[in-house]
C-alpha positions in Angstrom: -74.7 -7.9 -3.7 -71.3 -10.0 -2.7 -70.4 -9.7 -6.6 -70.7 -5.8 -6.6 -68.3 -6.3 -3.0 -65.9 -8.3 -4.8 -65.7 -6.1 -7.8 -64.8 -2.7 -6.1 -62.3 -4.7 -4.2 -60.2 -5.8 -7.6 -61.5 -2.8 -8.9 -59.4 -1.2 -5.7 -56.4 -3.8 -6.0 -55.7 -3.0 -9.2 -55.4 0.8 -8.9 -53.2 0.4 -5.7 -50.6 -2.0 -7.7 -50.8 0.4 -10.9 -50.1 3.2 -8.6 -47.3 1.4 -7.0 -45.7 0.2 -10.2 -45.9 4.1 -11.1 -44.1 5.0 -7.9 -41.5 2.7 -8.6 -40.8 3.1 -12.0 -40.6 7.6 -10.5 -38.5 6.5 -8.2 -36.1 4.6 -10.4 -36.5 7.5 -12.9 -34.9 9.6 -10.1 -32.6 7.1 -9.1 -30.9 7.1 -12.4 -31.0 10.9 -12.3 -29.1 11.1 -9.6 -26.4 8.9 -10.7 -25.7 10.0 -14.2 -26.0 14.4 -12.2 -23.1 12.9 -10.1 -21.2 10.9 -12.5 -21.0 14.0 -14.8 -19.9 16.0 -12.0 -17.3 14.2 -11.6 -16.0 13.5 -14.6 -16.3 17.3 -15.4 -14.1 18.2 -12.5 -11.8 15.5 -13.3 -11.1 16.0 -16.7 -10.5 19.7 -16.4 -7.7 19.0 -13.8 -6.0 16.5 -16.2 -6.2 18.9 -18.8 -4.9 21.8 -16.6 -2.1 19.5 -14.7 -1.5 17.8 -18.2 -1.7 14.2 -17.0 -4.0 11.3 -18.3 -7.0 11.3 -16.6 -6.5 8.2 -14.5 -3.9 9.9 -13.0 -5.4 13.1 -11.6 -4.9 12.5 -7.7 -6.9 14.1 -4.8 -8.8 16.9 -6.9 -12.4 15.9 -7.9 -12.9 13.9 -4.6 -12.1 16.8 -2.7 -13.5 19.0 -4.4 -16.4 20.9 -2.2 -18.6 21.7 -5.2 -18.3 18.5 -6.2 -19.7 17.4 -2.3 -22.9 19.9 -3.2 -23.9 17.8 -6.4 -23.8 14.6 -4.1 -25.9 16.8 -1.9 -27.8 17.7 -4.3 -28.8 14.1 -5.7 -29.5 13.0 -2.2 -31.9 15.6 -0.9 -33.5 17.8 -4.1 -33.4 14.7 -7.1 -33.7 12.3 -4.6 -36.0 12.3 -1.7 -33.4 12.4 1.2 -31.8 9.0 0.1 -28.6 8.3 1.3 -26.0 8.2 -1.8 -22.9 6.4 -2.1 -20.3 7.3 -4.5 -16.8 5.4 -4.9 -13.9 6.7 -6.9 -11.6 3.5 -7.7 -7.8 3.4 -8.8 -8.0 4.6 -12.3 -10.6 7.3 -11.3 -13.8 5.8 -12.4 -16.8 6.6 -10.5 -18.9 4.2 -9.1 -22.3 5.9 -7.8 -25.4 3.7 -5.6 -28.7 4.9 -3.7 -29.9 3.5 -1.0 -32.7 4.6 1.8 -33.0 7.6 3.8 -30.4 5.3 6.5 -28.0 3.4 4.2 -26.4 2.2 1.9 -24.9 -1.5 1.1 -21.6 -0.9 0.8 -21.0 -2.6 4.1 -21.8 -5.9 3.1 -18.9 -5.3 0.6 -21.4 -5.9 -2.7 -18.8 -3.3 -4.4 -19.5 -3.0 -8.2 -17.9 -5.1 -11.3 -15.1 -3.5 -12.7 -13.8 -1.5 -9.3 -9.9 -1.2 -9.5 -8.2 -0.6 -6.2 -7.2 1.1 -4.0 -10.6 3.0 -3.2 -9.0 6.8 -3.3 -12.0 7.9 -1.9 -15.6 6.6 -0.8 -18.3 9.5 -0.4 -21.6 8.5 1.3 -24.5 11.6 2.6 -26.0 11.2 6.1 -29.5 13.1 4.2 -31.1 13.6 7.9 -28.2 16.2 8.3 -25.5 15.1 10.2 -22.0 14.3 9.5 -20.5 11.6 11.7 -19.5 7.7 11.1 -21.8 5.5 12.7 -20.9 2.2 14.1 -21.3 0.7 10.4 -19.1 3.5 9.2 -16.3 2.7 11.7 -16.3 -1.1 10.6 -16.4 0.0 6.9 -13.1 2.0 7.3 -11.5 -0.3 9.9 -12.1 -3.4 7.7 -11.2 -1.6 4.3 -7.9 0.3 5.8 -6.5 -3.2 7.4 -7.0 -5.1 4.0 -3.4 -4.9 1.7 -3.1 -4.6 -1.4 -0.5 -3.9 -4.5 2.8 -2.9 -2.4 0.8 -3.1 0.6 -0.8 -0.2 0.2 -4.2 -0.1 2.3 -7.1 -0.2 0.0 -9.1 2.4 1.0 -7.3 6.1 1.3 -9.7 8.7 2.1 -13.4 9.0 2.9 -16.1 12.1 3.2 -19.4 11.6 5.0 -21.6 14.6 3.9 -24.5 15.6 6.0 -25.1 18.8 4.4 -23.2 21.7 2.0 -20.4 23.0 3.8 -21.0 20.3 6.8 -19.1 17.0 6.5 -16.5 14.4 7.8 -12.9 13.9 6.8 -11.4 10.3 7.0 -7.9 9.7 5.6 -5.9 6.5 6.3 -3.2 8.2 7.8 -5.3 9.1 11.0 -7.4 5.8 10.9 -9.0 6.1 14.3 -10.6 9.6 13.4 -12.9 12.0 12.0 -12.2 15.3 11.6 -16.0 17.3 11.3 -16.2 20.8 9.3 -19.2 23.0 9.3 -19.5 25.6 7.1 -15.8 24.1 5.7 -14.4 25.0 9.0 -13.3 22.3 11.2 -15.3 22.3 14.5 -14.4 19.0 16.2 -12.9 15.7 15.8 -14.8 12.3 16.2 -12.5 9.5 17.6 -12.8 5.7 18.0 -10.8 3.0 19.4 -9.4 0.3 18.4 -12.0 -2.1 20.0 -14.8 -0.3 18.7 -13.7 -1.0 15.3 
């Protein structure tokens, strides 16, 4: 009698490990997804403005970034290929995009774990808020505040611009210029401005 117990128990540990090794191999399926949907987006966008401008395409400035169809494929990864996981995306120097997933709260780019090969200054760092709201949290704040106080070549800040997205049409607005702000659209038209202290950095 214990035998037949302890039987259906491994028989019962076994199928819930196979079916989490499933999940996670679906999940990472969708994960990489995501990344290569975004990273062609981008480098879509890109190229045709280098093309159109004439320029090498390192050196196409402030279009694909900013670039609200661009904002929808992130969207899109975060909330329809992914299951409302927040996405990061980074666009370095030479425009090479740099794309991470992380849970339905955050990413890691706070701990500064920034991927090999990332030439600065950041011209732009892109992160969804999948629960639908567009605002910089506390960890937001810090990221800018830290990144926009840190010189680099010339000294030059080395972060420029960043977009929180919390749905199409609905996002933030961070540019180094006004460093203790965030400008808020909904349905692309600006509706308030988020502000911040010094201390609170």
């Amino acid at each position: 009698m214990g035998n037949g117990n302890e039987n259906k128990n491994d028989d019962k540990l076994i199928r819930d490990f196979e079916m989490m090794v499933a999940y996670e191999k679906q999940m990472q399926d969708m994960r990489n997804e995501a990344i290569t949907f975004i990273e062609d987006s981008f480098n879509q966008i890109a190229t045709t403005n280098a093309i159109t401008c004439g320029v090498p395409f390192e050196d196409v400035l402030d279009v694909a970034q900013h670039d609200l169809s661009f904002h929808a494929d992130i969207w899109e990864a975060s909330t329809v290929i992914l299951p409302n996981l927040e996405v990061q995306v980074i666009i370095d120097g030479k425009n090479n995009c740099f794309v991470t997933t992380g849970s339905s709260g955050y990413v890691e780019f706070e701990k500064f774990e920034l991927p090999n090969g990332v030439v600065f200054p950041i011209r732009c760092w892109i992160h969804t808020h999948p629960f639908g709201a567009a605002y910089f949290s506390g960890t937001d704040i810090n990221t800018v505040s830290i990144w926009k106080n840190i010189a680099g070549f010339n000294n030059k800040p080395m972060m420029e611009t960043a977009y929180v997205l919390g749905g199409e049409g609905h996002y933030g607005f961070w540019t180094v210029n006004s460093p203790n702000q965030l400008d808020i659209y909904e349905s692309n038209s600006h509706t308030r401005t988020q502000t911040w202290s010094s201390e609170e950095e």
